[in-house]
Kinemage of the C-alpha trace (Angstrom):
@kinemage 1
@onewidth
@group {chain A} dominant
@subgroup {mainchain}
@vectorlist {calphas} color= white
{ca unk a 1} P 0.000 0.000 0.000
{ca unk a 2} L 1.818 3.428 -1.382
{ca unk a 3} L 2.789 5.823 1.510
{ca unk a 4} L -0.298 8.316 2.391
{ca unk a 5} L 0.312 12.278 1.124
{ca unk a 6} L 2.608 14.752 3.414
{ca unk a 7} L -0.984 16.861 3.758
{ca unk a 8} L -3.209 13.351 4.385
{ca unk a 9} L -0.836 12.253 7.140
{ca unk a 10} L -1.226 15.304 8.860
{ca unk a 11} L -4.478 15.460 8.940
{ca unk a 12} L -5.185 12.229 10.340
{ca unk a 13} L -2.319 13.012 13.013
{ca unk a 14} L -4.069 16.038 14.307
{ca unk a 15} L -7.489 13.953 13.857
{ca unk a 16} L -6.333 11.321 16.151
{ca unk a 17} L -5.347 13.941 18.640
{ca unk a 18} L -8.913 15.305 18.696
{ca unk a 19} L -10.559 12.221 18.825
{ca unk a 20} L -8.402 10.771 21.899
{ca unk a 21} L -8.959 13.987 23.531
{ca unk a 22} L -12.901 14.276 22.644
{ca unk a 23} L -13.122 11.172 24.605
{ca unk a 24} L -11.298 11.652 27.199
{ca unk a 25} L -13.468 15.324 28.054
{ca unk a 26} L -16.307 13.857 27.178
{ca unk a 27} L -16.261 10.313 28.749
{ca unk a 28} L -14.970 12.629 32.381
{ca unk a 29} L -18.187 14.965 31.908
{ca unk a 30} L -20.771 12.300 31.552
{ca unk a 31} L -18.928 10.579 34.155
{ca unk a 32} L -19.339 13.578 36.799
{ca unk a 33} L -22.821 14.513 35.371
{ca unk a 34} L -23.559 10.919 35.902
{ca unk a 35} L -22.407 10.830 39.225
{ca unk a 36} L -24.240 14.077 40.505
{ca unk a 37} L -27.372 13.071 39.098
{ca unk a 38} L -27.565 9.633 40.091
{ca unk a 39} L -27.515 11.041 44.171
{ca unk a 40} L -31.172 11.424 43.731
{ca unk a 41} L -31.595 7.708 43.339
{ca unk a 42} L -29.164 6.571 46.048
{ca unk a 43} L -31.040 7.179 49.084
{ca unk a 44} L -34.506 5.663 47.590
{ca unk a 45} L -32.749 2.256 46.889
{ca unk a 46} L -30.333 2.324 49.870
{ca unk a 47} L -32.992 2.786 52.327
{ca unk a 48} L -35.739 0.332 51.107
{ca unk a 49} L -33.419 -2.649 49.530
{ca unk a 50} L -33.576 -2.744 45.976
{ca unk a 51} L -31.277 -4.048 43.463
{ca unk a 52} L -28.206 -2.399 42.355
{ca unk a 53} L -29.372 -3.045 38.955
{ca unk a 54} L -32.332 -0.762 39.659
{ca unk a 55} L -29.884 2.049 40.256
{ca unk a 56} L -27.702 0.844 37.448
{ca unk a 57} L -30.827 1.306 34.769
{ca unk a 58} L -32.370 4.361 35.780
{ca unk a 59} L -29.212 5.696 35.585
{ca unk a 60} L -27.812 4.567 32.705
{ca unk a 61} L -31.150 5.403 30.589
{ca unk a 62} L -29.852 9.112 31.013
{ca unk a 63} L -26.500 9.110 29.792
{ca unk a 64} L -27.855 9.095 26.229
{ca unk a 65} L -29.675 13.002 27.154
{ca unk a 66} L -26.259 13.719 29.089
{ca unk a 67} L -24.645 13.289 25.843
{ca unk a 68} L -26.739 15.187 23.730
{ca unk a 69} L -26.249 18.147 25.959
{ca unk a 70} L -22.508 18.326 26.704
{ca unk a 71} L -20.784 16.979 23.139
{ca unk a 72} L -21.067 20.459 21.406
{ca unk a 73} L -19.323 22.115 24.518
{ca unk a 74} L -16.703 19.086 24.695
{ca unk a 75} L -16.107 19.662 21.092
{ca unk a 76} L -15.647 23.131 21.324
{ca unk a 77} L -12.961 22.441 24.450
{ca unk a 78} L -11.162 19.846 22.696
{ca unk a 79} L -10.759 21.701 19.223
{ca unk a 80} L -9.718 24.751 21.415
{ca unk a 81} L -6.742 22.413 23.690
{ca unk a 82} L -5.377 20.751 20.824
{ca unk a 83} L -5.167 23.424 18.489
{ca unk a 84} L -3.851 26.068 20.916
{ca unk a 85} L -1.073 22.758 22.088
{ca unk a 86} L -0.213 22.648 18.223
{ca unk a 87} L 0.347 26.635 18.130
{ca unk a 88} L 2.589 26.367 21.369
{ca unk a 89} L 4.527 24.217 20.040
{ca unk a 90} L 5.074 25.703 16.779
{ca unk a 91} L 3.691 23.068 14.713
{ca unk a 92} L 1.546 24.796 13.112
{ca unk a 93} L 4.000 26.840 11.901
{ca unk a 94} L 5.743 24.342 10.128
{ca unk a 95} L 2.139 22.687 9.067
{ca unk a 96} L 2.159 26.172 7.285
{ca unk a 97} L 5.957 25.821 6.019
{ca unk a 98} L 4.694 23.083 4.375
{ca unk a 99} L 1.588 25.025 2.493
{ca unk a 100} L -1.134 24.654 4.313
{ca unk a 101} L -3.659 27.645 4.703
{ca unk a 102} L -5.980 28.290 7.743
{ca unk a 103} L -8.873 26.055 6.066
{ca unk a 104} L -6.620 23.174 5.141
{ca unk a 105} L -5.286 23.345 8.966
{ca unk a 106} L -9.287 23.497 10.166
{ca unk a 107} L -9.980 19.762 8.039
{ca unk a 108} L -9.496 17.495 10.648
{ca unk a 109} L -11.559 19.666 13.753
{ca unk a 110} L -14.248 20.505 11.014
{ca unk a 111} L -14.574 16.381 10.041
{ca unk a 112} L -14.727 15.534 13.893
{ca unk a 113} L -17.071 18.234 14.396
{ca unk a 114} L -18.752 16.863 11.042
{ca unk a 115} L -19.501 12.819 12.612
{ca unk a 116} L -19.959 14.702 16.553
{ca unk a 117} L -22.997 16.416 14.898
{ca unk a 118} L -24.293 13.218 12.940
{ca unk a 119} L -24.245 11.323 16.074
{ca unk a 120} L -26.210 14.317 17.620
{ca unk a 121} L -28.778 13.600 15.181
{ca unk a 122} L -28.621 9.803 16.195
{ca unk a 123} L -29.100 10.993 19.923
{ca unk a 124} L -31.622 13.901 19.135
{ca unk a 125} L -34.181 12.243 17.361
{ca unk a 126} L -33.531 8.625 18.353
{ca unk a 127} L -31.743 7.693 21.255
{ca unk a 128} L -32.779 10.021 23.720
{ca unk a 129} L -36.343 10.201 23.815
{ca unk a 130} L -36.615 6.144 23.555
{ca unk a 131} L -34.673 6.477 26.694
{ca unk a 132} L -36.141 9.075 28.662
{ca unk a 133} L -39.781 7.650 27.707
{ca unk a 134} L -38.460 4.206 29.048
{ca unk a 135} L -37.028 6.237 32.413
{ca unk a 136} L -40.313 7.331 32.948
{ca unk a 137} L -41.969 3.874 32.462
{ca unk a 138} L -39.265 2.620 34.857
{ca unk a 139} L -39.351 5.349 37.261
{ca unk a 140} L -43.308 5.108 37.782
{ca unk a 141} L -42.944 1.380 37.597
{ca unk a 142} L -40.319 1.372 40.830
{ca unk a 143} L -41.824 4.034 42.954
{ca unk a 144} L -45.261 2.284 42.916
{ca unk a 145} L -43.282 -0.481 43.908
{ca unk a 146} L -41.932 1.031 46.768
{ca unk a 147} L -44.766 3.837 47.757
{ca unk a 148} L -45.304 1.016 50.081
{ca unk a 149} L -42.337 1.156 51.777
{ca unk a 150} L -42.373 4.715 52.369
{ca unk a 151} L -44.834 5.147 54.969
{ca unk a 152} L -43.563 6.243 58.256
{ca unk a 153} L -45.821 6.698 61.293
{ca unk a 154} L -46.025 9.401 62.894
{ca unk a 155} L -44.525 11.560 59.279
{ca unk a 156} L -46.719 12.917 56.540
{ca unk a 157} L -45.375 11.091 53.644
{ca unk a 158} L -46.100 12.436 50.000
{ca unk a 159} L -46.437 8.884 48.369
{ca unk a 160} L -47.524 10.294 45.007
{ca unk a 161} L -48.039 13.915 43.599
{ca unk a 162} L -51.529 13.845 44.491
{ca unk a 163} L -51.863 11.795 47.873
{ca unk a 164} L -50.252 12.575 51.312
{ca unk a 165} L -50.864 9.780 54.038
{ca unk a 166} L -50.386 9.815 57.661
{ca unk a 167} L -50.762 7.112 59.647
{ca unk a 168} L -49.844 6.878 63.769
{ca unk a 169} L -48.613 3.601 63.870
{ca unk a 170} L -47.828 0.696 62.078
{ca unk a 171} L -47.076 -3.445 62.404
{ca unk a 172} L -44.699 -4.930 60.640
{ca unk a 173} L -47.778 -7.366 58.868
{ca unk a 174} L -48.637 -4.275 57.433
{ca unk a 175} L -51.769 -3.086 60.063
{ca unk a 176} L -52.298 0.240 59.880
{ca unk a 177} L -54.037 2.790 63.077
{ca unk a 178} L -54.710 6.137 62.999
{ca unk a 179} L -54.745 7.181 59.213
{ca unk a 180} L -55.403 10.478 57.410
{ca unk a 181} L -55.025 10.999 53.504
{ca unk a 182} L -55.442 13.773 51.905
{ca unk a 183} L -56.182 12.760 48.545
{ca unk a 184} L -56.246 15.956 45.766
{ca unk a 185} L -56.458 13.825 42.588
{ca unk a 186} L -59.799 15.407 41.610
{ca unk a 187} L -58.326 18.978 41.836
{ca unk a 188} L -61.559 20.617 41.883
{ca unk a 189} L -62.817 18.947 45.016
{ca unk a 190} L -59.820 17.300 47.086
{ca unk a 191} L -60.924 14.408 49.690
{ca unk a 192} L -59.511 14.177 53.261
{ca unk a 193} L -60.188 10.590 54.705
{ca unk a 194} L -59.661 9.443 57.967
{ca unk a 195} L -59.924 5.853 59.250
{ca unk a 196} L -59.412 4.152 62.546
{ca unk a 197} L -57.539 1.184 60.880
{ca unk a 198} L -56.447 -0.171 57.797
{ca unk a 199} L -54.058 -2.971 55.916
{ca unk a 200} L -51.242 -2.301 53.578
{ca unk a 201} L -51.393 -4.329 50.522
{ca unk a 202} L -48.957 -4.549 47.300
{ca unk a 203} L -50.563 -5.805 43.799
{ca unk a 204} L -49.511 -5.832 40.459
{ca unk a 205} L -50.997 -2.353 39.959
{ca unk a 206} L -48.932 -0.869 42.896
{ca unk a 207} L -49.863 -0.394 46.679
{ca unk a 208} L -53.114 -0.097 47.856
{ca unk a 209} L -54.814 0.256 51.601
{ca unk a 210} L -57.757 -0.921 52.695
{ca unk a 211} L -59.571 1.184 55.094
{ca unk a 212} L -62.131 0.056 57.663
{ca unk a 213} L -64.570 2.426 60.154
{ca unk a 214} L -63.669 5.654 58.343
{ca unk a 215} L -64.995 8.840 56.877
{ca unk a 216} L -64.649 10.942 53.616
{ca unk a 217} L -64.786 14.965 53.829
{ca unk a 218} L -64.909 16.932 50.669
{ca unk a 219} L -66.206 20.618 50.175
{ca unk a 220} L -68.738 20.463 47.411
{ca unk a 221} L -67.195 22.858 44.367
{ca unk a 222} L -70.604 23.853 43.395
{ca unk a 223} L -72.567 24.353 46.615
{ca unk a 224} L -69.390 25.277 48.648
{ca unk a 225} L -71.157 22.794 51.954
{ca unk a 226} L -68.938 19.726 53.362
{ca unk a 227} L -69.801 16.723 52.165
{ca unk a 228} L -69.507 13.301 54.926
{ca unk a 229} L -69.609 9.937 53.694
{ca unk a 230} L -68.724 7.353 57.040
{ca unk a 231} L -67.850 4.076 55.582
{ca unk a 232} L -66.871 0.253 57.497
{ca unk a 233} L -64.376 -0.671 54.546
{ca unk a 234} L -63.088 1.413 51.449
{ca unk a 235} L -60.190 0.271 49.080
{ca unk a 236} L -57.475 3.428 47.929
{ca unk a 237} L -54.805 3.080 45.454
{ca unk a 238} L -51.831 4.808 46.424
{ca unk a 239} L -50.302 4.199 42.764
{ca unk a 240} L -49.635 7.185 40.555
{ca unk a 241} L -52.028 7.361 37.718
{ca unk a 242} L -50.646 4.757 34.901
{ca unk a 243} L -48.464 6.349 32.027
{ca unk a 244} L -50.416 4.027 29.723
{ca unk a 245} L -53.675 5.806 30.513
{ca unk a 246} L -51.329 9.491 29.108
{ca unk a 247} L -51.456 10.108 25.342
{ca unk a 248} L -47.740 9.639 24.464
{ca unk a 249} L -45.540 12.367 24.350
{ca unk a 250} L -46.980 14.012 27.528
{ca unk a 251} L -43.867 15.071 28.112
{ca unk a 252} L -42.297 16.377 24.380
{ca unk a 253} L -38.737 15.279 25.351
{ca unk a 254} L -40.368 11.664 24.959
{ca unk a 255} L -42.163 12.123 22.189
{ca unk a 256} L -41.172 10.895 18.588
{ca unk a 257} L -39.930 13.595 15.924
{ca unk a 258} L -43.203 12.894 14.002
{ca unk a 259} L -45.518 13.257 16.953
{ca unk a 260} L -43.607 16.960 17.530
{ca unk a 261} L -45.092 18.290 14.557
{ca unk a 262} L -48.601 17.135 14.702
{ca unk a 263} L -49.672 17.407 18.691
{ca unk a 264} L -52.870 16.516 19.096
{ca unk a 265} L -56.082 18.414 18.834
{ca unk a 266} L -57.350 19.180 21.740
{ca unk a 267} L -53.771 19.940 23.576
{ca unk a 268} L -53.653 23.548 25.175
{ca unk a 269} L -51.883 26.431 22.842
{ca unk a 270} L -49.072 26.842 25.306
{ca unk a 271} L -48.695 23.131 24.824
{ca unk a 272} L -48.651 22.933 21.264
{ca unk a 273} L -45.756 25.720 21.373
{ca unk a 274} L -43.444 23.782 23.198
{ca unk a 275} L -44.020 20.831 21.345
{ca unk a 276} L -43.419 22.794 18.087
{ca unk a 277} L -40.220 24.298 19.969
{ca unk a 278} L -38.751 21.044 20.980
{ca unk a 279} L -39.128 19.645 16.823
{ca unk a 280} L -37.677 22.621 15.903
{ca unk a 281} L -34.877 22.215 18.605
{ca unk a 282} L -33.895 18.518 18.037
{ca unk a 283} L -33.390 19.519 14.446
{ca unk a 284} L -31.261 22.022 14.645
{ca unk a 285} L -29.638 21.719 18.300
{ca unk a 286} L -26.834 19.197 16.974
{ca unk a 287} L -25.700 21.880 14.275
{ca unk a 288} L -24.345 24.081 17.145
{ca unk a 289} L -21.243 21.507 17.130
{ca unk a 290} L -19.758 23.297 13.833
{ca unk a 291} L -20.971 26.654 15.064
{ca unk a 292} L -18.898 26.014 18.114
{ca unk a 293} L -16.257 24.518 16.265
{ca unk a 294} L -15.779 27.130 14.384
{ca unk a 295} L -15.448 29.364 16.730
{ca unk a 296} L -12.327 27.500 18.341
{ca unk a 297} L -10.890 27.188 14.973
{ca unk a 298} L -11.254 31.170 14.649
{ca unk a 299} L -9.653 32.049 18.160
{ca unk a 300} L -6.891 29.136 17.832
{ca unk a 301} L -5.488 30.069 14.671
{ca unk a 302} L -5.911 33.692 14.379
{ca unk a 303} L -3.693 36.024 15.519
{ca unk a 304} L -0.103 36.074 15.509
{ca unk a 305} L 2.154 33.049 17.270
{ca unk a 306} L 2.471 33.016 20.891
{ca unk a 307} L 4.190 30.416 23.251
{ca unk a 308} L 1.431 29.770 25.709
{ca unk a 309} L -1.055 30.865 23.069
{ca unk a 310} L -3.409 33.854 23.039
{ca unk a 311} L -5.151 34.336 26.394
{ca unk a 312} L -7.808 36.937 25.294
{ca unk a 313} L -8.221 35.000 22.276
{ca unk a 314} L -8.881 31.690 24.404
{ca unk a 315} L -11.412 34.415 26.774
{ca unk a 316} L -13.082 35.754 24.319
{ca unk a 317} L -13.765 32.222 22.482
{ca unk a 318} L -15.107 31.136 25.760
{ca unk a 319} L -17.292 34.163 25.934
{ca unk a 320} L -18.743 34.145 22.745
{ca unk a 321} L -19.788 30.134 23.221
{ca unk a 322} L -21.210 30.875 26.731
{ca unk a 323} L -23.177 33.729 25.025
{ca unk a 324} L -24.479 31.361 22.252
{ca unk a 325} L -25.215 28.471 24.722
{ca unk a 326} L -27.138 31.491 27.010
{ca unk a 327} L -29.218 32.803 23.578
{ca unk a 328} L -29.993 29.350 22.602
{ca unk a 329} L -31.721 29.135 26.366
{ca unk a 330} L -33.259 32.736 25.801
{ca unk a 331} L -34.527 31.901 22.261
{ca unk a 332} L -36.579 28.987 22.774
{ca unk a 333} L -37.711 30.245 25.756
{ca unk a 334} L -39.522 32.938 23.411
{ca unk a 335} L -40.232 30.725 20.615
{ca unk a 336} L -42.641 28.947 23.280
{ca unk a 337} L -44.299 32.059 23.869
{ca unk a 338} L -44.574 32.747 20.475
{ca unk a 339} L -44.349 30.502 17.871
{ca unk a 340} L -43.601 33.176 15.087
{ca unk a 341} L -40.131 33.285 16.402
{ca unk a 342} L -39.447 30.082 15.293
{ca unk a 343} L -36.851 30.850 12.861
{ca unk a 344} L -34.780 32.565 15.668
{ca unk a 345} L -34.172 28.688 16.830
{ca unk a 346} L -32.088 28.673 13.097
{ca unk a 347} L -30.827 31.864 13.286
{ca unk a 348} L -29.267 31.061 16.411
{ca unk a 349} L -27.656 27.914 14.793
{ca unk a 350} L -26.785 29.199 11.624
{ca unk a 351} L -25.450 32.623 11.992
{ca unk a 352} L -22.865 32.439 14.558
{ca unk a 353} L -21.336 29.273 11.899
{ca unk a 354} L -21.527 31.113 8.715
{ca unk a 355} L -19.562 34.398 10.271
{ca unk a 356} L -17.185 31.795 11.870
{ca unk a 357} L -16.144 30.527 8.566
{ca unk a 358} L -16.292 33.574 7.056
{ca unk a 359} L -13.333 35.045 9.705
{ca unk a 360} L -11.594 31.460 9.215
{ca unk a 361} L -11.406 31.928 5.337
{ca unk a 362} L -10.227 35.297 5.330
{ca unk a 363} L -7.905 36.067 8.281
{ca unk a 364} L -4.429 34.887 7.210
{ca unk a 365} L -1.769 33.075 9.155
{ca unk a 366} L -0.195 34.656 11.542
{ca unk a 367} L 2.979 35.525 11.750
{ca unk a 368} L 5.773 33.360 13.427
């Protein structure tokens, strides 16, 4: 096999310096996001006994959003490191001894940026909401399973977002004395219940109690009176209402790239925005890698050589990212409010890249 051109060789030497490096970064990031994240979960499954595994899935189902997230920022710090390393130690000086412009110098951080942002795409509209829709099935699934568990007497325990129980004592059979729930998932007329007694129970649609010589108080929306119903034996689910009773896509960071663009009918405007925003985001969020890119390249090799490399060059490439990453925030933040700003979502993507390149093409290479 004949020897690789002077100019290819080069290029896949820096290349391989990026890559390494974009791994490194990125595998330390998720690792740390990972790590603060995951506290959350600790003290559930440390305190009530389940599996490691449990932990293990619920975590791991987020790395894919983690990734999404950070790999345009760990981009932008590796293409920054490597190239400002390669100024510092004058190699790019002699990369341009040998002939090669700006652009030809920007080929290898501009083809890593290239496959970062197609595997953006893979996480954007694949990977990540299949596995934050399956967190969600898990999550509900597990804290059903242990709502049980979290009953303490004498504490008022939240064991969904729409039931608080009390209860003032409790066996180890699962007997229950002295209960009070407060029970608000009809939001227009909550329920308090009290019962004397009661019995814990687990089934294969989550915990439920059954209550025995009790009452049930609830204020009347229309008439404004209390309403008491006395009762020797009521069943209560304490199970959170089942995901598959939710159209899909509730949430829009779950919901499939088609479903985005056609929410249904009868979903609230402000609703409808945000899922409009979010299609509109997973398209175009992964482009930010070049804009960012190029905005490294820009600040790396302008300007003329310095040992240590150009610190209000490396500042103000910081700034101008953090500013982008701070108007991408701001601009979908007002595209939900108003969905005629759309195209600001693709402004913000586009613009910042195409003056990038434009600097990159014309500034010239610095003196040595």
């Amino acid at each position: 096999m004949p020897d690789l051109p002077l100019f290819h060789r080069l290029d896949r030497y820096v290349l391989s310096q990026l890559a390494l490096a974009l791994v490194l970064v990125t595998t330390g990031l998720v690792a740390l996001i990972w790590l603060t994240q995951s506290l959350r979960f600790i003290q559930i499954i440390v305190s009530h006994g389940l599996s490691p595994f449990v932990f293990i899935k619920l975590t791991a189902l987020l790395v894919p959003s983690f990734l999404s997230t950070i790999l345009p920022i760990t981009c932008f710090i590796v293409v920054l490191f490597i190239y400002l390393r390669l100024s510092g130690d004058r190699e790019l000086t002699i990369m341009r001894g040998l002939g090669l412009s700006d652009a030809k110098l920007a080929r290898p951080a501009l083809a890593l940026a290239l496959a970062v942002t197609l595997f953006g795409y893979a996480l954007s509209l694949g990977a990540v909401p299949w596995s934050l829709s399956i967190f969600r099935d898990y999550q509900y699934e597990i804290r059903n399973q242990i709502a049980a568990f979290l009953l303490e007497p004498g504490v008022f325990t939240p064991v969904s977002h729409d039931i608080t129980v009390y209860v003032q004592s409790r066996s180890a059979n699962g007997s229950l004395k002295g209960i009070l729930i407060e029970d608000n998932r009809d939001h227009s007329a909550p329920a308090t219940i009290l019962a004397r007694t009661g019995q814990l129970m687990v089934t294969p649609q989550g915990p439920v109690v059954v209550l025995e010589n009790g009452s049930r108080q609830q204020i009347d929306p229309k008439t404004g009176q209390l309403n008491l119903l006395t009762f020797e034996r009521n069943t209560l689910s304490l199970a959170e209402a089942a995901r598959n009773g939710v159209p899909i896509g509730t949430d829009p960071a779950e919901a499939p790239l088609s479903a985005l663009f056609h929410p249904p009918a009868d979903m609230p405007h402000g609703d409808r925005a945000k899922w409009l925003v979010e299609a509109q985001r997973r398209l175009s969020a992964p482009l930010s890698t070049l804009s960012y890119t190029l905005v490294a390249l820009v600040a790396a090799l302008g300007g003329s050589f310095r040992r240590h490399g150009g610190l209000a060059r490396i500042i103000g490439a910081v700034g101008i990212v953090t500013a982008l990453v701070a108007l991408g925030l701001g601009v979908n933040n007002l595209a939900a409010r108003d969905t005629a700003l759309l195209p600001l979502i693709w402004i913000w993507t586009v613009v910042p890249a195409g003056i990038a390149a434009l600097l990159l093409l014309r500034q010239g290479a610095p003196r040595a």
